[in-house]
DRENLUM-720347 format. One record per residue: x, y, z of N, C-alpha, C in turn; residue in one letter; residue number from 1. Coordinates in nm, 2 decimals. Atoms other than C-alpha are relative to their C-alpha. Layout:
      nc1      nc2      nc3     cac1     cac2     cac3      cc1      cc2      cc3   type   seq
        X        Y        Z        X        Y        Z        X        Y        Z      a   NUM
...
This chain:
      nc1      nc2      nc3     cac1     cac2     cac3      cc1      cc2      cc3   type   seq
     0.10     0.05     0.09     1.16     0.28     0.88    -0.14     0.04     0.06      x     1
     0.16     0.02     0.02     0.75     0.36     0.84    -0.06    -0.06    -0.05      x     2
     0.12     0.09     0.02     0.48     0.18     0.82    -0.10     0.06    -0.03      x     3
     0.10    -0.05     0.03     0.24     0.31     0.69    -0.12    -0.08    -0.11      x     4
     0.11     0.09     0.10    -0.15     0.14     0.55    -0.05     0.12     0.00      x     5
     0.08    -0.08     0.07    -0.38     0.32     0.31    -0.10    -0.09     0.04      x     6
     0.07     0.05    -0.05    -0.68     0.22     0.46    -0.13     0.07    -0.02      x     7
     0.12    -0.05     0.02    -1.06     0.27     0.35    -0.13    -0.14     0.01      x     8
     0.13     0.13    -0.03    -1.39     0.02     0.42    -0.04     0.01    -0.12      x     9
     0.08    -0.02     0.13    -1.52     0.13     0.08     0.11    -0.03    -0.04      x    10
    -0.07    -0.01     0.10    -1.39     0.00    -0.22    -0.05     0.09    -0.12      x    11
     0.01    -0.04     0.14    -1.37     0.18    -0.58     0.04     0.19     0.04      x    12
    -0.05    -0.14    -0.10    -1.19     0.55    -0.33     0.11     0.03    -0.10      x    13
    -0.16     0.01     0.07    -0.86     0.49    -0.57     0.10    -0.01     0.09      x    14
    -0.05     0.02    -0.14    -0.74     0.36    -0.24     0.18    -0.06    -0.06      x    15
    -0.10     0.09     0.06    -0.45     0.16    -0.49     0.05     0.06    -0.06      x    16
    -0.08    -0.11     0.03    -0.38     0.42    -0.69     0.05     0.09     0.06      x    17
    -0.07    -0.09    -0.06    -0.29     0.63    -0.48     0.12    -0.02     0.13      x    18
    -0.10     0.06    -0.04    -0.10     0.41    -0.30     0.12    -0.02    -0.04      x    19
    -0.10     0.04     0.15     0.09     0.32    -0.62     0.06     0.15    -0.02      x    20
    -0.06    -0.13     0.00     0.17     0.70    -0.66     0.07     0.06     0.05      x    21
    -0.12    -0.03    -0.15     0.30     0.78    -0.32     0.12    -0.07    -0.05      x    22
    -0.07     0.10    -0.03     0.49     0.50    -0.33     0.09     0.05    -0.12      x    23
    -0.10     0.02     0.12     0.69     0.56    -0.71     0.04     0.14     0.07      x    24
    -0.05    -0.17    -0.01     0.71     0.98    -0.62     0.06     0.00     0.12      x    25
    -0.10     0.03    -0.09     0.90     0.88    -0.28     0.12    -0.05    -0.04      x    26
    -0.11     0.07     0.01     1.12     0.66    -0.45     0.11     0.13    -0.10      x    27
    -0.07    -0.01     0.16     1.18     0.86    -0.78     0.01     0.16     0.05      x    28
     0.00    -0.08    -0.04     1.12     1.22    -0.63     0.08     0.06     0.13      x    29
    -0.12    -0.03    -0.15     1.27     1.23    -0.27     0.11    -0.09     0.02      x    30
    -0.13     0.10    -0.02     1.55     0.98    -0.31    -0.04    -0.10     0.11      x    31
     0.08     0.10    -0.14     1.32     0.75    -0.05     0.06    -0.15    -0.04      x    32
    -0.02     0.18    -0.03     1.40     0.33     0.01    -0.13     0.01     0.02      x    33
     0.16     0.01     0.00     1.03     0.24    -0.07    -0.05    -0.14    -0.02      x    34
     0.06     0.12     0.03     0.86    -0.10     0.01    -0.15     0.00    -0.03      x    35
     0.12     0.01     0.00     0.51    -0.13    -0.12    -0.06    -0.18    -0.02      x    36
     0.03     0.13    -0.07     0.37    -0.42     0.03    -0.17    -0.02    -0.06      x    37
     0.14    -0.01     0.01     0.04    -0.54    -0.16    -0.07    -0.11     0.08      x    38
     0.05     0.15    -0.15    -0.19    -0.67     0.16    -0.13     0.00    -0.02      x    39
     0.14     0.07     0.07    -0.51    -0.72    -0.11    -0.03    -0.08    -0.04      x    40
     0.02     0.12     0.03    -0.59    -1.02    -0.18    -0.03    -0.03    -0.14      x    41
     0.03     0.00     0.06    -0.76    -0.93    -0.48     0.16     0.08    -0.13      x    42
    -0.08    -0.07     0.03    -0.35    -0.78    -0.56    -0.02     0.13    -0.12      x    43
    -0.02    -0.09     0.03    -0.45    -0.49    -0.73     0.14     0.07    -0.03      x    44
    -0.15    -0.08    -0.02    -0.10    -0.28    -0.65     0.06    -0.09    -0.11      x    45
    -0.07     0.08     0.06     0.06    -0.61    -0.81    -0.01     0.02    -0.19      x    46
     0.02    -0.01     0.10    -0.13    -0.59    -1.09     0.04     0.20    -0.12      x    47
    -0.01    -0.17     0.08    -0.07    -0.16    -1.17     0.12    -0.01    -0.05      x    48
    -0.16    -0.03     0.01     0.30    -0.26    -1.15     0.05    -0.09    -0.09      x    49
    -0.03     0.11     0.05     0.35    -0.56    -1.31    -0.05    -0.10    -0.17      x    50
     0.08     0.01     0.13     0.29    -0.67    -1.66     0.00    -0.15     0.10      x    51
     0.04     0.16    -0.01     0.14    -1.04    -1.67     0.13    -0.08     0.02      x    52
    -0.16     0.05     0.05     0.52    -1.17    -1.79     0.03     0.00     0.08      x    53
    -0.09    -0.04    -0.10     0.68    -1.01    -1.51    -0.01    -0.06     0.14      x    54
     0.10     0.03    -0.14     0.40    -1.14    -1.22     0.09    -0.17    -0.05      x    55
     0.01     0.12     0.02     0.41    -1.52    -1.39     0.15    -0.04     0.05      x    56
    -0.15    -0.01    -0.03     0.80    -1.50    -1.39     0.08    -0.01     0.13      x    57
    -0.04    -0.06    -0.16     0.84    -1.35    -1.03    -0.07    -0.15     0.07      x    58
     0.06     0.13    -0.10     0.57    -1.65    -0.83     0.08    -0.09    -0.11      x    59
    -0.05     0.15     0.04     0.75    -1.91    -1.05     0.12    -0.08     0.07      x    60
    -0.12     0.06    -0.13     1.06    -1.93    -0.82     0.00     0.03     0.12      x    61
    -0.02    -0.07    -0.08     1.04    -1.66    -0.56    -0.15     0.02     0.12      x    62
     0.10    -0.02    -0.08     0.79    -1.55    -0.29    -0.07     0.10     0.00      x    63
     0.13    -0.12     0.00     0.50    -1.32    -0.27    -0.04    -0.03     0.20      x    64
     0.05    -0.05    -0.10     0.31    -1.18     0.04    -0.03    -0.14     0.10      x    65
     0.02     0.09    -0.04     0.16    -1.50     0.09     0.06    -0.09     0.06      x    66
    -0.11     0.10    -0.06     0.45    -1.68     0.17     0.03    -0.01     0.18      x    67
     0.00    -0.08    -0.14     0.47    -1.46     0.51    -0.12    -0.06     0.05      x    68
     0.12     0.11    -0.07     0.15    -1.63     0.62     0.01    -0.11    -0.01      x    69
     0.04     0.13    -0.01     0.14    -1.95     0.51     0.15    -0.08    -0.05      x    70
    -0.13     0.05     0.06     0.50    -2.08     0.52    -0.01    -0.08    -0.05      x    71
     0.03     0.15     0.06     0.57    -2.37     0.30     0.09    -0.06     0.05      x    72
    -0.13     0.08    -0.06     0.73    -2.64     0.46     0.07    -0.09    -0.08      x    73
    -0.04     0.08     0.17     0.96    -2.81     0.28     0.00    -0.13     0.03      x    74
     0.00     0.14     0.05     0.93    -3.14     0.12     0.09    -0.09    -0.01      x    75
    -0.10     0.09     0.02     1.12    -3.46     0.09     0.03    -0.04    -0.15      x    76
    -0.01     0.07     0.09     1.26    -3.53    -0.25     0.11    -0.09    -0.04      x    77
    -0.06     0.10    -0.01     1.41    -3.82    -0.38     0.14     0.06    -0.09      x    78
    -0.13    -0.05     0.11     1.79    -3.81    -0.55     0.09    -0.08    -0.01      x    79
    -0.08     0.17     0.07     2.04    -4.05    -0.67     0.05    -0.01     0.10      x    80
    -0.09    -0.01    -0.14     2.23    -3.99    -0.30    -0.13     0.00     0.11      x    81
     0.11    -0.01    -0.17     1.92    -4.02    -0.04    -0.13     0.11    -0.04      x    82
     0.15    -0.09    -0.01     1.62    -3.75     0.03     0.07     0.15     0.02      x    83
    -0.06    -0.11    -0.01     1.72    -3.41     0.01    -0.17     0.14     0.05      x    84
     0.10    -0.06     0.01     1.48    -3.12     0.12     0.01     0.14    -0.11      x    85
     0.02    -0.18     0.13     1.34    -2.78    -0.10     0.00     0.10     0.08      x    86
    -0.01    -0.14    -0.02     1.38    -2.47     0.03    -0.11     0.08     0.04      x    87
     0.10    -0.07    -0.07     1.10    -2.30     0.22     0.04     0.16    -0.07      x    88
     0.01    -0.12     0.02     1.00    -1.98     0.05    -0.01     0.10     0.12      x    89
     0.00    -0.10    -0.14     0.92    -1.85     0.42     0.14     0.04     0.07      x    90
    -0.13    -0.01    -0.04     1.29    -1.84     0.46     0.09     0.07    -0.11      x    91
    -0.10    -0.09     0.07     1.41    -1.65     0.17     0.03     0.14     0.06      x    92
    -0.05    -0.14    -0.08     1.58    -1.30     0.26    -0.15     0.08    -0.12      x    93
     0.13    -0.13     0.07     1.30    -1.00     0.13     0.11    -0.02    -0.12      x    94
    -0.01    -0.04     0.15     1.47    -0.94    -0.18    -0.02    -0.10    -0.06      x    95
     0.05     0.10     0.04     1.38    -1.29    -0.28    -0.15     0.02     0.00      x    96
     0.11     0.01     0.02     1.04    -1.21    -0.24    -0.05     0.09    -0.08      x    97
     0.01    -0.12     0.10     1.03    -0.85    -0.43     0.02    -0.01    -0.11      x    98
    -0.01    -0.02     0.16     1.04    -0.71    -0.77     0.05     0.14     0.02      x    99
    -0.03    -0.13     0.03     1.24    -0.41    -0.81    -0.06     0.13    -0.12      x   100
     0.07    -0.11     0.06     1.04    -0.11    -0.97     0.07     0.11    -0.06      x   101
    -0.08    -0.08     0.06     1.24     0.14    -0.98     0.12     0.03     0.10      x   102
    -0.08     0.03    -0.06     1.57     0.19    -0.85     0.16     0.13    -0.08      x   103
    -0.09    -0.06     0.00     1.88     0.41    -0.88     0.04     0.14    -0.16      x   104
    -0.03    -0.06     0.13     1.85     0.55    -1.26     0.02     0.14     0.03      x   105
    -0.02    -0.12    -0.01     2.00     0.88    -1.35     0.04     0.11     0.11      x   106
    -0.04    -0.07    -0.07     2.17     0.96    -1.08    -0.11     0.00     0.14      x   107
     0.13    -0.01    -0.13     1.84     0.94    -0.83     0.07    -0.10     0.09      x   108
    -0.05     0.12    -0.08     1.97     0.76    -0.52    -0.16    -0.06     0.08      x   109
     0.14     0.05    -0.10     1.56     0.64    -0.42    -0.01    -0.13    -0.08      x   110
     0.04     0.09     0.02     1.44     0.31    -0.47    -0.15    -0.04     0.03      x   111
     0.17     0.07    -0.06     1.08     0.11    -0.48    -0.01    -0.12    -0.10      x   112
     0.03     0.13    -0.03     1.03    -0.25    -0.44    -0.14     0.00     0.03      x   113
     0.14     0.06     0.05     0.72    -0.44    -0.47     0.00    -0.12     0.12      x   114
     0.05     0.16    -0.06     0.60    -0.73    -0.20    -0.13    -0.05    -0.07      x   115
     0.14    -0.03     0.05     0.33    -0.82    -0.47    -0.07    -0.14     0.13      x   116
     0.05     0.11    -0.05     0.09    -1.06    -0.37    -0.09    -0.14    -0.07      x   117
     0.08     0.10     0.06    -0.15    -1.37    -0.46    -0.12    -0.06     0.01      x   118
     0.16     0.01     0.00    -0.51    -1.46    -0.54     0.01    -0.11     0.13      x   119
     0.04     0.12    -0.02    -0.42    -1.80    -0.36     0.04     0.09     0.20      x   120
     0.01    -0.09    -0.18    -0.35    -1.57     0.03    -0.10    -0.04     0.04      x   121
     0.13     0.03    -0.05    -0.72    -1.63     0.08     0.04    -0.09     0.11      x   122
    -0.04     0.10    -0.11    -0.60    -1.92     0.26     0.05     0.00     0.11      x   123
    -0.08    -0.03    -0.13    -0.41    -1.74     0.54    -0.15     0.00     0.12      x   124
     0.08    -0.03    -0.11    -0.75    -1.63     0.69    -0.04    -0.14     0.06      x   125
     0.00     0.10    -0.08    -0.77    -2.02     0.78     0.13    -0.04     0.08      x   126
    -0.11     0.04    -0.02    -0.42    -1.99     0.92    -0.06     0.02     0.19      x   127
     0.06     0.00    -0.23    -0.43    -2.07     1.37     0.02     0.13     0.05      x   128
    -0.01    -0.13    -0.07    -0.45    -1.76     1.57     0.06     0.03     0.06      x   129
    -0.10    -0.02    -0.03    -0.20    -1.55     1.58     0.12     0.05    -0.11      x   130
    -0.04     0.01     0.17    -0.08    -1.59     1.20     0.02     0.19     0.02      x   131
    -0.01    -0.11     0.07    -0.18    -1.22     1.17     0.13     0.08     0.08      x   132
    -0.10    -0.04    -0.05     0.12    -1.10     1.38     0.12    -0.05    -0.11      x   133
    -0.14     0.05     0.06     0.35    -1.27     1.11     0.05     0.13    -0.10      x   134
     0.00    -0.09     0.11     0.34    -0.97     0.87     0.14     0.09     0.10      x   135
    -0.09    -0.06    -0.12     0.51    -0.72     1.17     0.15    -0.07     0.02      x   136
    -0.13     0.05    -0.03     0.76    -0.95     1.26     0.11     0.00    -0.13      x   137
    -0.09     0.01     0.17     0.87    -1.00     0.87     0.07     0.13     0.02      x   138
     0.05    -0.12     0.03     0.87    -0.63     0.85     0.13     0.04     0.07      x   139
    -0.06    -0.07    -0.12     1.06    -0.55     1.18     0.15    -0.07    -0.05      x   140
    -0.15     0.08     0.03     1.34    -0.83     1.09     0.08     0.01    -0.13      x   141
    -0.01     0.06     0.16     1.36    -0.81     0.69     0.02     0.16    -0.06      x   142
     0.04    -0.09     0.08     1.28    -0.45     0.61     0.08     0.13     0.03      x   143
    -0.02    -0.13    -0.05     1.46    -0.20     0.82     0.07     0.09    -0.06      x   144
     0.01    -0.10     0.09     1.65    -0.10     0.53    -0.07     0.09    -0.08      x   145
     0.08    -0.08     0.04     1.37     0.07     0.41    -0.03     0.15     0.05      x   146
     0.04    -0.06    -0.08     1.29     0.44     0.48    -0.20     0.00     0.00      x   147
     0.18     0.04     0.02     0.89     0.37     0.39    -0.04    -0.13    -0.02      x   148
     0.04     0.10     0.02     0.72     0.08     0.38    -0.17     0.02    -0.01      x   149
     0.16    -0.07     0.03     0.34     0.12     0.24    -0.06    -0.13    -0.03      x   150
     0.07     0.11     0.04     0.07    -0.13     0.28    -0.17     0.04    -0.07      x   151
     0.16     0.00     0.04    -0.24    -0.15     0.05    -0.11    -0.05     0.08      x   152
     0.09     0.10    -0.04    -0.49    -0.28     0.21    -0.12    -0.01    -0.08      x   153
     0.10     0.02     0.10    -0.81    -0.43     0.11    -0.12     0.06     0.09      x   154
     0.12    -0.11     0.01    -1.16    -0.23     0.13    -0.10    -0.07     0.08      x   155
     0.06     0.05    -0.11    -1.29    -0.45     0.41     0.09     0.01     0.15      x   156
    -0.10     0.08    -0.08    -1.17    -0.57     0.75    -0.04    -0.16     0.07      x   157
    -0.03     0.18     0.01    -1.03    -0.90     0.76     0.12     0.01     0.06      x   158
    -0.08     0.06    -0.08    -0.75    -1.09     0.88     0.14     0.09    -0.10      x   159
    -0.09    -0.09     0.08    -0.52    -0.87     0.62    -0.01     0.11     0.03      x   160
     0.03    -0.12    -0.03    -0.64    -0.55     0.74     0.05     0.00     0.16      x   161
    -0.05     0.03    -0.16    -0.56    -0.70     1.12     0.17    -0.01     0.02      x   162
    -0.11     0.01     0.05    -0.21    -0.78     0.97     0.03     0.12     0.00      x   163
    -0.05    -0.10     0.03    -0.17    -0.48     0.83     0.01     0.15     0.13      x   164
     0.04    -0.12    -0.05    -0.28    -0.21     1.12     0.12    -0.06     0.13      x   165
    -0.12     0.02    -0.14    -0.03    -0.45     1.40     0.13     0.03    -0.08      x   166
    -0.11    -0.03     0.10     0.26    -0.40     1.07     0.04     0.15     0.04      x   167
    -0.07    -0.11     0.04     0.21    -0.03     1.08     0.00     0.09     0.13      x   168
     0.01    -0.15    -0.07     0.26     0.30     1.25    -0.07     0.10     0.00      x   169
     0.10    -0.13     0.12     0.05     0.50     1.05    -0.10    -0.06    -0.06      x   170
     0.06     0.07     0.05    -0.22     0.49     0.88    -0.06     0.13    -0.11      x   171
     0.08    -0.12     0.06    -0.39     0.74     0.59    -0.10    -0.09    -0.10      x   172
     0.16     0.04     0.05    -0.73     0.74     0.44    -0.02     0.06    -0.15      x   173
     0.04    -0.05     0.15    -0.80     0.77     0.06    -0.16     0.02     0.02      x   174
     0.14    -0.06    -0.01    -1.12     0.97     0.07    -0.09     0.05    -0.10      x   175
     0.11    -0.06     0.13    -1.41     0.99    -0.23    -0.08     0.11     0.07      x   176
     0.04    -0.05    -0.06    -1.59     1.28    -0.12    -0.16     0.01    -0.09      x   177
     0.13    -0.04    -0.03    -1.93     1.21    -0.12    -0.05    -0.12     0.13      x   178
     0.07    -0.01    -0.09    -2.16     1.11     0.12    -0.02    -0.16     0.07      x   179
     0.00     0.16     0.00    -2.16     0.71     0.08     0.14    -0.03     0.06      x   180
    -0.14     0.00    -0.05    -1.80     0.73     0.13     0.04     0.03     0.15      x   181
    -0.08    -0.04    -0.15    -1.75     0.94     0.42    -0.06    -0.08     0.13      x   182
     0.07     0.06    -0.13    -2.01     0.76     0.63     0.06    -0.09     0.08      x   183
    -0.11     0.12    -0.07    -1.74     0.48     0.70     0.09     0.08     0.01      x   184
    -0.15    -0.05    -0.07    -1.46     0.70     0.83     0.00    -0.04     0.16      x   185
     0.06    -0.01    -0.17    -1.62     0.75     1.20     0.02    -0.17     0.02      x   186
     0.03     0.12     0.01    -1.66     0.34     1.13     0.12    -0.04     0.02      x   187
    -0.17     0.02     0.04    -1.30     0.30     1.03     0.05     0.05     0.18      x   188
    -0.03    -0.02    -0.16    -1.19     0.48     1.33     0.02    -0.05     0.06      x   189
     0.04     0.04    -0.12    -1.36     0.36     1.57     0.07    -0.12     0.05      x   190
    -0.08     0.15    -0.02    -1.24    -0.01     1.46     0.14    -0.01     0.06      x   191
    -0.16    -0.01    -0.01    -0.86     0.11     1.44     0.05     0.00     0.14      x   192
    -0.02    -0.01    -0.15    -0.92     0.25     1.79    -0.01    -0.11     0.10      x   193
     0.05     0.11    -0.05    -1.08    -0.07     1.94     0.13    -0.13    -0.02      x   194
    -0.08     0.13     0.04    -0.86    -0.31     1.76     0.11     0.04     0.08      x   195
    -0.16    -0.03    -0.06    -0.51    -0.12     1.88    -0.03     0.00     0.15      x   196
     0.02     0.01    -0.11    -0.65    -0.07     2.22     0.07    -0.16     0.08      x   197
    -0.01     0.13    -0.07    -0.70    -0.46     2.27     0.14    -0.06    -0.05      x   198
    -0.12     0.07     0.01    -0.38    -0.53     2.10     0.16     0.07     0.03      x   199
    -0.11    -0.01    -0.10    -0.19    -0.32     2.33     0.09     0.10    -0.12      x   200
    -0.09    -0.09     0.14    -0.05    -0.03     2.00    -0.09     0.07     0.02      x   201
     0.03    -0.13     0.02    -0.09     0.28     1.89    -0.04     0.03    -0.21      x   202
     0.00    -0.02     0.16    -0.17     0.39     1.47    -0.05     0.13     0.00      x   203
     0.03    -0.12     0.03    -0.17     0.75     1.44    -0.04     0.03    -0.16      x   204
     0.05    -0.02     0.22    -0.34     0.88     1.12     0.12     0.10    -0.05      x   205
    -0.03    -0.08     0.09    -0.16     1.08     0.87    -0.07     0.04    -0.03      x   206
     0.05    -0.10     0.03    -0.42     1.23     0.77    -0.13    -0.06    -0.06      x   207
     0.13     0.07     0.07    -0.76     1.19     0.51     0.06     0.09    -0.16      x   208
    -0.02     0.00     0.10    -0.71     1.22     0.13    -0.07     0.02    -0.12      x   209
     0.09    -0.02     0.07    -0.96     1.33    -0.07     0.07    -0.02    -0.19      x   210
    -0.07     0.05     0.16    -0.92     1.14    -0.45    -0.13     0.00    -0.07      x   211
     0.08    -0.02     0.11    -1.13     1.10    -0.75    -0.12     0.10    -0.01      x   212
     0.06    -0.05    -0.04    -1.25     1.45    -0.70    -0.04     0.11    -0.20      x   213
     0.04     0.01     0.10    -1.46     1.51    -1.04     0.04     0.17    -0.02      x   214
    -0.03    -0.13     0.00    -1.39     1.85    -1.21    -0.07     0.09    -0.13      x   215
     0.03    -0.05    -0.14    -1.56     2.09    -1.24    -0.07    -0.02     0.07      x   216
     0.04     0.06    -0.11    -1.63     2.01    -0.92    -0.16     0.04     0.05      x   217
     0.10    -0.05     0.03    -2.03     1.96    -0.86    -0.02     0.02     0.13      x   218
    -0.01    -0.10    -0.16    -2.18     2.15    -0.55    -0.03    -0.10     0.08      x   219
     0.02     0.06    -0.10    -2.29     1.81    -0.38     0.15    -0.09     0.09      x   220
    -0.16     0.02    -0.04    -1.87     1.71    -0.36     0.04     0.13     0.03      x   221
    -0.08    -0.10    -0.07    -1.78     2.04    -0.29    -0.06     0.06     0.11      x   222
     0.05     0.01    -0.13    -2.02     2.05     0.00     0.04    -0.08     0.07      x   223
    -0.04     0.10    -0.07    -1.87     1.73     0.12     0.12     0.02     0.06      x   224
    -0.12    -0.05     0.00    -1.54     1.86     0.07     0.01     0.10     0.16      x   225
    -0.01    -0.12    -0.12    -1.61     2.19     0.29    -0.02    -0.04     0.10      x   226
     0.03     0.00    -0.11    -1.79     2.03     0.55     0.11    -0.08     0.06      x   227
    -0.13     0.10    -0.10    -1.50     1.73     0.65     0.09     0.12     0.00      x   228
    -0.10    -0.09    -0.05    -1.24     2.03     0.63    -0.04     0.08     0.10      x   229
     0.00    -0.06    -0.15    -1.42     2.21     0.91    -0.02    -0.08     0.06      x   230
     0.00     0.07    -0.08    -1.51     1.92     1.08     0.16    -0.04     0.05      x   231
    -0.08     0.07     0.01    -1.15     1.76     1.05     0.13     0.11    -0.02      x   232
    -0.12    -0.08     0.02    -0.90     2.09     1.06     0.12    -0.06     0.01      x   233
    -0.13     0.04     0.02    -0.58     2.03     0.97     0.01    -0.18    -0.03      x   234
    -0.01     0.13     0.02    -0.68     1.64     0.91     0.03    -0.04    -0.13      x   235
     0.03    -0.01     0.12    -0.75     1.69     0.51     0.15     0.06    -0.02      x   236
    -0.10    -0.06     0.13    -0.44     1.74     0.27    -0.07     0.09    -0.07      x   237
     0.05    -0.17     0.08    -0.42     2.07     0.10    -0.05    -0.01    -0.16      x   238
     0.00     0.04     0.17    -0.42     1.92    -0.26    -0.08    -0.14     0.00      x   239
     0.05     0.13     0.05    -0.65     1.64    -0.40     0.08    -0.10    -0.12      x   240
    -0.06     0.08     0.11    -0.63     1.38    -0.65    -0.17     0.01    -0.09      x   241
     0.14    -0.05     0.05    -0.86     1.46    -0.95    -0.04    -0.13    -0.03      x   242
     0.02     0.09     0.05    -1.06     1.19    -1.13     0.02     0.04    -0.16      x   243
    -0.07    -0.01     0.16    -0.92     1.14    -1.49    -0.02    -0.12    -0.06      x   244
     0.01     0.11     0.07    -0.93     0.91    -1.75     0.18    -0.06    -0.02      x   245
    -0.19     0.00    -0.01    -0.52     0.96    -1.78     0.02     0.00     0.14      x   246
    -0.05     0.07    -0.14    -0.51     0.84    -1.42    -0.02    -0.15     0.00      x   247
     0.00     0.17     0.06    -0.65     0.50    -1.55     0.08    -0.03    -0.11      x   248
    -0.15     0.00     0.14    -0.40     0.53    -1.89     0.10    -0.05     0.10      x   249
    -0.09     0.04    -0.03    -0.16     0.56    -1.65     0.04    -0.11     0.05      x   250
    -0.01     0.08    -0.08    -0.23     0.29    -1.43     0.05    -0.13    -0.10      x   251
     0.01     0.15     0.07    -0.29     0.01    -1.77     0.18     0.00    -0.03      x   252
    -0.14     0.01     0.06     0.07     0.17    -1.87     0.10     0.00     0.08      x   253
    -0.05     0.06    -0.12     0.21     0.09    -1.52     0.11     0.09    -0.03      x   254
    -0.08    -0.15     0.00     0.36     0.47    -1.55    -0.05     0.06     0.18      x   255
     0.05    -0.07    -0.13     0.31     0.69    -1.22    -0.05     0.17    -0.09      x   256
     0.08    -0.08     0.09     0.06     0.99    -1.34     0.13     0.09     0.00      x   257
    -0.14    -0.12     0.02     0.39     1.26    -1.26     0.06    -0.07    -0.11      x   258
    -0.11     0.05     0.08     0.56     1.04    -1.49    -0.07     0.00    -0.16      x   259
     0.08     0.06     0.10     0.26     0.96    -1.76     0.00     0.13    -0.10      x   260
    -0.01    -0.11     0.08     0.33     1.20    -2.06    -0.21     0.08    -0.07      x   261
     0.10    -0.05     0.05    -0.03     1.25    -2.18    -0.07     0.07     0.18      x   262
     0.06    -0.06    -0.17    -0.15     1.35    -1.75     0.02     0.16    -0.06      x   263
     0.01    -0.13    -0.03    -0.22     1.73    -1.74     0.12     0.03     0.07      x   264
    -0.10    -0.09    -0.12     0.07     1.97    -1.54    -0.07    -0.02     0.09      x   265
     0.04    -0.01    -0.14    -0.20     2.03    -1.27    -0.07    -0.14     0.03      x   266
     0.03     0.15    -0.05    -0.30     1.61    -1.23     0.15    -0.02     0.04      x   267
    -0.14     0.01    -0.06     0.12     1.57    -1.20     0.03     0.06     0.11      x   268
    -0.04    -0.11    -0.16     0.13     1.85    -0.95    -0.09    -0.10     0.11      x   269
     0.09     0.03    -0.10    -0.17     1.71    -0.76     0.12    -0.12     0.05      x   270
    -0.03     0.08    -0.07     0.06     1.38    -0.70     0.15     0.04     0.04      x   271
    -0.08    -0.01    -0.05     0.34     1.54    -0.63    -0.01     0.14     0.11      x   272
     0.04    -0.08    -0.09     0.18     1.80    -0.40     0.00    -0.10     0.13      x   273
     0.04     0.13    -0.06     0.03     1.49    -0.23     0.10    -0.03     0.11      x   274
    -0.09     0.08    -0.06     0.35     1.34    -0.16     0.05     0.11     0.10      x   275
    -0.05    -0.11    -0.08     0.51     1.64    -0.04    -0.02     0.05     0.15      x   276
     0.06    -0.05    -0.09     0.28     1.68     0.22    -0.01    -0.12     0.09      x   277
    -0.06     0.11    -0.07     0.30     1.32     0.32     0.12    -0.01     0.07      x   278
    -0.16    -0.04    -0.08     0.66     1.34     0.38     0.03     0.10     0.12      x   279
     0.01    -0.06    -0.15     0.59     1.64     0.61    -0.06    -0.04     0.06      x   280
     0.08     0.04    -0.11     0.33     1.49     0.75     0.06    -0.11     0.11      x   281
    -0.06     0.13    -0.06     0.57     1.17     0.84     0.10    -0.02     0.06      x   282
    -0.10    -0.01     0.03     0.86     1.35     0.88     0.01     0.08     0.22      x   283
     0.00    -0.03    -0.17     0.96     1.36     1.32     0.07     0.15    -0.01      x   284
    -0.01    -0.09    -0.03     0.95     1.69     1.42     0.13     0.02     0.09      x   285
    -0.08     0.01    -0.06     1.27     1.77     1.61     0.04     0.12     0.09      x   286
């Protein structure tokens, strides 16, 4: 199993999309076991995948992300024989907490699962210190059937972003390439570096990811472009992700763009170039 967070300080990179895309084109493309774990608060991921029906349905019995933070303890209720207790969601097995996405059709033996999440998590960041190690341990005890496990994160750092970087192994950067954008990489960094230091780990990158890269491309992004690829050799994936309007279609129609019939050939290639290169990138050298 990897761990791997998509991780950027800026929001609006398509840091979620492209999370969401890895994540189906592993499952449906390379025959992968794929958990995509949404560790946004604001669940975006939840929302690309999930109609409204599907989300309300799923938190009405079962557990979301939140649950892994803020266990619920169970309660006493009353019954014609004495007090009986309820069932702590913090104690269901992971598939009790997932939503199966997509899964074995057509002969494909890959799978991808969902940990969505919920607006009401906010509440973990008042959980005692310490809480943020509970993600990891879920992860390490619950998940190992997985060959990937991919966490969203959210476009700050917080007590989810602290969660998420002791969870993983890895880490890659969805990259807008202009100028506003890149300034927080060195930022990013520096934190990942600092944070793992004091907490005694390691989070090697995968790589940087250049997304919503407008086409045709104007010379103050394709100056941005050129300079982080000399700066950052070999750090930058060979293939981007363009900006489209059929990258947002796809998202409302909770398709993956390879899959989304109206996407371009060369927008499909881009996410399955993408992935391709992920996989090498992830993939132990022997």
């Amino acid at each position: 199993m990897q761990v791997v967070s998509f991780m950027n300080m800026k929001g609006g990179v398509g840091k979620t999309t492209l999370a969401v895309n890895i994540a189906y084109a592993l499952a449906h493309q390379h025959g992968k076991q794929v958990l995509l774990v949404d560790g946004d608060p604001q669940f975006n991921a939840t929302q690309c995948m999930l109609t409204d029906s599907q989300y309300a349905a799923h938190i009405k019995s079962k557990g979301t992300l939140r649950d892994i933070f803020i266990p619920r303890r169970p309660g006493s209720v009353s019954t014609t024989t004495g007090l009986a207790k309820t069932v702590s969601k913090a104690k269901m097995p992971l598939a009790e907490c997932t939503v199966q996405i997509f899964g074995g059709s057509q002969g494909k033996p890959g799978r991808l699962d969902l940990l969505p999440n919920h607006l009401s998590i906010i509440e973990a960041e008042m959980t005692p210190r310490g809480a943020e190690k509970r993600l990891k341990a879920f992860l390490a005890e619950r998940a190992k059937h997985y060959d990937y496990v991919l966490i969203d994160c959210p476009p700050t750092i917080s007590f989810f972003t602290q969660a998420a970087m002791l969870a993983s192994d890895k880490y890659l950067v969805p990259l807008r390439p202009d100028w506003l954008s890149v300034i927080g990489l060195p930022l990013l960094e520096r934190y990942i570096e600092d944070f793992t230091d004091d907490a005694g780990t390691s989070l090697h990158q995968v790589g940087l990811v250049f997304t919503m890269v407008t086409g045709p491309t104007p010379p103050a992004m394709r100056q941005v472009m050129e300079e982080i690829r000399k700066q950052r050799k070999g750090d930058v994936f060979k293939d981007h992700l363009s900006h489209s309007t059929n990258v947002a279609k796809s998202v409302t129609e909770r398709k993956p763009v390879f899959l989304y019939k109206k996407a371009s050939p060369r927008l499909k290639m881009q996410v399955l170039d993408i992935t391709q290169e992920f996989v090498d990138r992830t993939t132990e050298k022997k």
